[in-house]
Structure formats: C-alpha cells, structure tokens
C-alpha positions as CSV (number, residue, x, y, z in Angstrom):
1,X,208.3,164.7,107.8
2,X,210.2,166.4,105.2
3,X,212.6,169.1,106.2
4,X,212.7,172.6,105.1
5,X,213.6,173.2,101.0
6,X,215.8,175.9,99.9
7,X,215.7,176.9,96.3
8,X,217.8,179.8,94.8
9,X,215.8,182.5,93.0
10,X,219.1,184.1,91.2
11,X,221.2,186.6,92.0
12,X,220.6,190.5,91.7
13,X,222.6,193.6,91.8
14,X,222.9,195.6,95.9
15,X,222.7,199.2,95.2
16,X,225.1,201.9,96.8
17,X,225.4,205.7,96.5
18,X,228.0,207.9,95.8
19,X,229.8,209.6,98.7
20,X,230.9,212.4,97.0
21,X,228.3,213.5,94.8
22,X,225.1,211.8,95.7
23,X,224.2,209.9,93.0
24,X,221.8,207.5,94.3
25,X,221.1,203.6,93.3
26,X,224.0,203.0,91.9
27,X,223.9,199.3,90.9
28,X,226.7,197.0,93.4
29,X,228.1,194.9,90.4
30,X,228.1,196.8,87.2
31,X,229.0,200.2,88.5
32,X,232.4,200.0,90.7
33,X,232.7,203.7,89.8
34,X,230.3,206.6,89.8
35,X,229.0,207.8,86.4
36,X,228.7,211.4,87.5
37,X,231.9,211.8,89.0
38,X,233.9,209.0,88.6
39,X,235.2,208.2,92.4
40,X,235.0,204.8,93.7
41,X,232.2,202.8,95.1
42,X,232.6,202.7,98.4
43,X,231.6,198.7,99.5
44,X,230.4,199.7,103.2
45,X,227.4,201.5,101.5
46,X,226.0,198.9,99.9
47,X,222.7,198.1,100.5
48,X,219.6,195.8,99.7
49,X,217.1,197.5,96.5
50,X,213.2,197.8,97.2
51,X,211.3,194.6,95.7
52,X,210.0,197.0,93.2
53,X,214.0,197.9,92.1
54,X,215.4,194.8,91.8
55,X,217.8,194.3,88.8
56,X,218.9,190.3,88.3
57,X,222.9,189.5,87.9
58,X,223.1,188.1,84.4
59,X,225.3,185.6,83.7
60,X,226.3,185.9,87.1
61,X,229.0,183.7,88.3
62,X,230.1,183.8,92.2
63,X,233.6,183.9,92.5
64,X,234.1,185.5,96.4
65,X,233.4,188.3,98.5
66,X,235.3,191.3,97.3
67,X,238.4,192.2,98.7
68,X,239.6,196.4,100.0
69,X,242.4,197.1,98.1
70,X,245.1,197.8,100.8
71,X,246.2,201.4,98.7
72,X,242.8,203.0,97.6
73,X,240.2,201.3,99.6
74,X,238.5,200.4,96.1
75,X,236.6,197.2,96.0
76,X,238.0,194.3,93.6
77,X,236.7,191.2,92.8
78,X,237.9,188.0,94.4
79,X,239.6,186.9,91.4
80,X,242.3,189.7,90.9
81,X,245.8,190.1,91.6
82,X,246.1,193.4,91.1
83,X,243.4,196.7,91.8
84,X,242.0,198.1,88.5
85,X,241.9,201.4,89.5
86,X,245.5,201.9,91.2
87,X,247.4,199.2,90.2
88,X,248.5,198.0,93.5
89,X,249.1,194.5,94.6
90,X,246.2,192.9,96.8
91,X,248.2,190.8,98.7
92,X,247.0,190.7,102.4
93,X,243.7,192.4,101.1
94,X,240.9,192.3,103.4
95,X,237.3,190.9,103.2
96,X,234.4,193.7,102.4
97,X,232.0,194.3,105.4
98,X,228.8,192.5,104.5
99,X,224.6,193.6,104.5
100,X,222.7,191.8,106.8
101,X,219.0,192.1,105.5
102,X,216.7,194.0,108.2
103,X,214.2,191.6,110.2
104,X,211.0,193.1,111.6
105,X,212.1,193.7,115.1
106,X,209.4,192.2,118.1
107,X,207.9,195.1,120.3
108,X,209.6,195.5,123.0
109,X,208.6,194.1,126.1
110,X,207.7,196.5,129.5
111,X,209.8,195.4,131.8
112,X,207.3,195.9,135.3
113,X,210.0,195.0,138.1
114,X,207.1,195.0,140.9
115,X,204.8,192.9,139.5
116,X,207.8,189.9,140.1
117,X,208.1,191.3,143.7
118,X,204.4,190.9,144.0
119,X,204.2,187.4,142.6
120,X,207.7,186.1,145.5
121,X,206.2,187.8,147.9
122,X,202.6,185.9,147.3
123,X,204.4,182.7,147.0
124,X,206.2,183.1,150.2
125,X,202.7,184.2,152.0
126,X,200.9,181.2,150.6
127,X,203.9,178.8,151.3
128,X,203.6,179.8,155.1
129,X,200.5,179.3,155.3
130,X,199.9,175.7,154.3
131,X,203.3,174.8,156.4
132,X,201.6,176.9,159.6
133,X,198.3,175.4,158.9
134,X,198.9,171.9,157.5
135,X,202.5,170.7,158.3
136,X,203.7,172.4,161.4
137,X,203.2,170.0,164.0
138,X,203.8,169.6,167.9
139,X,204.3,166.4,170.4
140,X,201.2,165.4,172.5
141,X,200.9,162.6,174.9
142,X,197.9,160.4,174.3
143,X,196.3,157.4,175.3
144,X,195.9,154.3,173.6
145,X,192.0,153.0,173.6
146,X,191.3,150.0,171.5
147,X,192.9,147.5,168.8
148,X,190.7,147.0,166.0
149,X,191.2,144.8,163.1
150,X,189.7,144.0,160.1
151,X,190.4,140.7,157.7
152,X,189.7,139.8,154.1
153,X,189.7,136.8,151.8
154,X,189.2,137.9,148.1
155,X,186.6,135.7,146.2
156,X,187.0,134.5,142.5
157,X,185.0,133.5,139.9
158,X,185.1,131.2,136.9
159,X,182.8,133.2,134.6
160,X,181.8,134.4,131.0
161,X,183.1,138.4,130.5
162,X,183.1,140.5,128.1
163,X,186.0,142.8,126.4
164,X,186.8,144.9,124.1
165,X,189.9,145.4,122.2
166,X,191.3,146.0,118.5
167,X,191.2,143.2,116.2
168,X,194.9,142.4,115.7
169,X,194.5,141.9,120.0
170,X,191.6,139.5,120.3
171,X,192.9,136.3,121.6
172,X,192.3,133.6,119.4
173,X,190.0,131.8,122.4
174,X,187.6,134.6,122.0
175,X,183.7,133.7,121.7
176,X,181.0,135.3,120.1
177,X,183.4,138.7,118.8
178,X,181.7,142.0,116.9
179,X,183.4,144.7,115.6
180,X,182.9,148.0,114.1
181,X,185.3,150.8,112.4
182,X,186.4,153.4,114.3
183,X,189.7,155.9,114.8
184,X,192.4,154.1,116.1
185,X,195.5,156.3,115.0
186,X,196.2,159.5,113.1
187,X,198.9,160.4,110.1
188,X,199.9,163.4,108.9
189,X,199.3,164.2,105.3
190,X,201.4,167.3,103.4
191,X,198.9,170.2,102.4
192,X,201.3,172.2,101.1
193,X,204.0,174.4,101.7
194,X,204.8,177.5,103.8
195,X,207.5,179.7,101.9
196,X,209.6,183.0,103.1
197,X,212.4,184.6,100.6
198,X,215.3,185.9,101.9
199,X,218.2,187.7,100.7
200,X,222.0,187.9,101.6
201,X,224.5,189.6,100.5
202,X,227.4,188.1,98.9
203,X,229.6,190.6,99.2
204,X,230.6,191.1,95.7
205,X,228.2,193.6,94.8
206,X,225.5,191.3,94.5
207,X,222.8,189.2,96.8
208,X,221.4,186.4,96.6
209,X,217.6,185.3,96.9
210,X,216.4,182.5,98.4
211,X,213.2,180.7,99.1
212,X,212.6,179.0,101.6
213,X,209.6,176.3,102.6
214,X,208.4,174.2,104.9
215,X,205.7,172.1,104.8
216,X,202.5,172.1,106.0
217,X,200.4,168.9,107.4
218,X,196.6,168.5,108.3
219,X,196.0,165.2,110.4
220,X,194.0,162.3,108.9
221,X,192.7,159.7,110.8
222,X,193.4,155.9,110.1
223,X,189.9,153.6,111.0
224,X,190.4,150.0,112.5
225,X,188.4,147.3,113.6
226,X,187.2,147.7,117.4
227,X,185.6,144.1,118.6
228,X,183.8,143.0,121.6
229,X,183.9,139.6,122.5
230,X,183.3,137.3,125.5
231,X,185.8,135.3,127.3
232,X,186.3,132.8,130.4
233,X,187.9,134.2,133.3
234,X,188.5,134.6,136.9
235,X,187.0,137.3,137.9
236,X,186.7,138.9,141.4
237,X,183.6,139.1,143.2
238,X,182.1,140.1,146.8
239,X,185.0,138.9,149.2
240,X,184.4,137.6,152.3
241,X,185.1,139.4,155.8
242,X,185.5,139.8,159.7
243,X,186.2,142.2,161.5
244,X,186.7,142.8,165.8
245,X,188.6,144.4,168.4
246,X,191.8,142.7,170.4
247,X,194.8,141.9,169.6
248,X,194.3,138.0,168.1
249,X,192.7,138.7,164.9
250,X,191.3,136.0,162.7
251,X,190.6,134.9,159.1
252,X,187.1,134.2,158.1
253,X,185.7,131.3,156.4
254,X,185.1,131.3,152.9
255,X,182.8,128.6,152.6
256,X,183.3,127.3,149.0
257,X,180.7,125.0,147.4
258,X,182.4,121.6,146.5
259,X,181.9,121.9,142.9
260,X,184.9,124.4,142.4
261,X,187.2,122.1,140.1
262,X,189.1,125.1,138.0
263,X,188.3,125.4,134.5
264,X,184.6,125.0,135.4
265,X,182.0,127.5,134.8
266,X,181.5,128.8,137.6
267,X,184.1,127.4,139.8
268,X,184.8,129.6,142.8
269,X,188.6,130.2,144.6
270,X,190.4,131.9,147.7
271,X,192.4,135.0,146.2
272,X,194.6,137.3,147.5
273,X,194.4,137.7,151.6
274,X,194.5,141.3,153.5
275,X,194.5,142.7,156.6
276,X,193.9,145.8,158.2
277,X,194.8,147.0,161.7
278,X,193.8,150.1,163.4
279,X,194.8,151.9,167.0
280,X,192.4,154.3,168.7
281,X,194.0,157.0,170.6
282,X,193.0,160.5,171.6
283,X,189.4,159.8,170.0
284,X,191.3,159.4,166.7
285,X,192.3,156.6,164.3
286,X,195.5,155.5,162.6
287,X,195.8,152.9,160.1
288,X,199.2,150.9,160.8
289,X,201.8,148.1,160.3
290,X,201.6,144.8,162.4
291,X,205.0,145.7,164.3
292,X,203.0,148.9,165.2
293,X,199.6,147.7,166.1
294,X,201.6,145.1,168.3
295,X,204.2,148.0,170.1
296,X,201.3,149.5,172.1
297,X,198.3,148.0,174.9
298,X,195.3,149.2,175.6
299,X,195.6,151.8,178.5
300,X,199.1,152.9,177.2
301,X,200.6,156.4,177.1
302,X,202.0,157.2,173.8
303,X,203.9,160.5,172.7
304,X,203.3,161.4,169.2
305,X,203.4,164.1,166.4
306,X,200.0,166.1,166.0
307,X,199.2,169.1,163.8
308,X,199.4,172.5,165.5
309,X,196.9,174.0,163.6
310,X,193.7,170.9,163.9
311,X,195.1,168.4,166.4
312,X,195.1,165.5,164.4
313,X,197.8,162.8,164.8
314,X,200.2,162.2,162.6
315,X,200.0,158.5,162.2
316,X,203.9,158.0,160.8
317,X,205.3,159.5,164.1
318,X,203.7,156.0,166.3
C-alpha cells in the first residue's frame, strides 16, 4: 500500500501584535516593525492567522529561522551579518522560539481509583475460588478393585472418495472433477484519499502549509475455481475391538477377506494399533500408562491425590 503523501500548499505570513501599542495582526514577514509606533516585532508573539486571514508569502524563499539579535532582541533574518535596526554584530545570535499549531485536546479521562480496587479484589475472590473448589487437593488411601483393558486394531479401506479443493491443488490422478467460481482471496483497491493540512511555523515570520494524505482502500474479492472430484484411497472404517478385565490383555482378530492385494478396489488392511488401560479404585476410574496399570494388584492399598472439594482422584498422582 502506498504510504502517506505530503504536498506543500505555500508559505504564508504568522501574524504578531505590537507590545507597546496594540496594534493587532501585524503580518510576521513584511512588518519587522510596527507601523503605528515603530518598536520592534517582538518574535515570541508570533502566532498562526484564522483560515479566513491568511495572507500567502510571495516569492517566498526559506532561508532559516530568524536569529535574536544579541543587543536589541530584534528579529533578523537568517541571512545577515549584522541587525538592521541597531547595527550590532549577530555573532553567537540565538534561534527564535517557534509556534507549535494548537491540536484539539482529547477529553480528559475520570480517573475512578475504586473501580481498579473493585476489579483486584474480584479477581483475587474468583481466583480462590476455583483453586478451593477445583485444584486444592488432599491424600486419601484407596483400594484398588479391578484391571480393565480395552484393545483396537484400526480397519482400512481401498475406496472411491470424494474431495474438494482449488483447481491449481487437484492432483492430476483425479476422476470425474467439477468446479464452480467462488471467493478465494481478497485485494485491496485505492478509493481515494484521506487528507488533513497542517501548518508549522518556520520561524522566520512565516509558516508553512502542508497537506497531508493517506489513502483509503475498500476490499475486492478475487473468484477462483473450487472443484470436487473423486479419488482412490485408504480410508478408515469401523475398527475392530476387545475388550476385558485382568491383567493379560489381548489383540483381536481382524479377520480380513483374502482378496485384499493393495491397489484393489476395495482391498482391506490392519492400521494403526491402540490400547487402553483403566484401574478402578475408590468406585472411580483412571485412564493410565502400562508401567502404571502394571505397579498395582487387585486388593491393593494405594495413597493418592483427591480433590478436597468433590473427592475425585487425581489420576497423575498414581
């Protein structure tokens, strides 16, 4: 996107009144003295005209910020050596003070100092109450009941699928593919422009005007092919099971028919294998590792972690 533009609208004239007789408006750069009384601008009175006032530089040529000259305090231009109204040399001459344009100010904010100690203290409450109803937790002895096991063989299938996917994605293997348009991106297409001016001083009687824009953007959206098609693959279907209690668990049998050669429609294969082991104790259930299911009989006393609040065990503490 394209970054902000800046264009100068021209130079114009600050305006600054007279300290001692109260001429107002006089104009920054063509007026160094007043015209009723004849005393010196002063350049710390400067200021910004209304819109309405504004009187353009011509021929105006930036050259520097005006300088005090170190005898009279009268402001020169950049460019001299010596002050036209006393004659003095402006070596070691300072800088003028500059304008800075007035911003609208925000609102400011009401500051309500209890409302924060409202919104800790609620956090604190409602932190100590999950950890005293849902973490905190105490040791209880309890008695291991029963092994139980369960075992799985995942089933897999040879078979015609469909799927859907944009056209530059289709695999070129794909059967029987049909597409329509639809969105598949967005881009971002200039409107037009959002512009502010703004003015600053230059601090040689005159300010400058800028304009400044941004663009703007309104999204449009970019249409692609979307395309169903069919294609071979193993899929995964109802796996086979067997459960029982104990501790010598067992695989089932999968039982494929003989015509499974892969590459076959059809064709069935063993997948993945899993296994899951459960102890009973206290009336409740835990789901564990092997090295666990195996530490413990049936019969035995085991010490573990249970919530204070329900009672239920915390299965990581086995």
């Amino acid at each position: 996107m394209s970054e902000e533009r800046v264009e100068s609208q021209g130079f114009f004239e600050m305006l600054w009144d007279c300290d001692h007789c109260g001429t107002k408006g006089l104009l920054g750069k063509s007026q160094r003295h007043c015209p009723e009384c004849g005393a010196p601008q002063n350049p710390d009175k400067r200021y910004f005209p209304d819109e309405d006032q504004q009187k353009a530089a011509v021929g105006h040529q930036f050259v520097g910020a005006d300088r005090h000259c170190p005898a009279c305090n009268t402001p020169q231009s950049a460019k001299a050596t010596n002050c036209t109204h006393c004659g003095s040399p402006l070596d070691g001459s300072k800088e003028v003070r500059g304008v800075v344009a007035p911003v609208a100010a925000a609102p400011p904010k009401r500051r309500r100092p209890w409302l924060w100690i409202i919104v800790i203290l609620a956090v604190v409450a409602t932190g100590f109450g999950i950890w005293w109803r849902c973490v905190r937790t105490q040791v209880a002895t309890l008695t291991v009941t029963a092994h139980r096991w369960e075992r799985a063989i995942a089933i897999e299938e040879y078979a015609d699928q469909q799927e859907s996917d944009w056209h530059d994605r289709v695999p070129s293997e794909a059967r029987g593919s049909s597409c329509y348009r639809k969105q598949r991106s967005t881009k971002q297409v200039q409107t037009g422009e959002d512009c502010h001016t703004e003015r600053k001083d230059k601090k040689d009687g005159t300010f400058e005007q800028i304009k400044k824009c941004k663009p703007t953007y309104r999204s449009e959206g970019i249409d692609d092919d979307w395309c169903t098609y069919t294609m071979r693959r193993w899929r995964a279907i109802e796996p086979v099971k067997t459960t029982g209690t104990g501790t010598s668990p067992a695989w089932p049998t999968a039982n494929l028919p003989p015509e499974t050669a892969a590459g076959n429609l059809g064709a069935r294969r063993q997948g993945k294998r899993t296994e899951t082991l459960i102890l009973e104790l206290g009336g409740q259930t835990c789901e564990v590792s092997d090295a666990t299911w195996r530490k413990y009989a049936d019969g035995q006393k085991a010490k573990v972690e249970v919530r204070a609040s329900s009672g239920d065990v915390v299965c990581s503490s086995l």
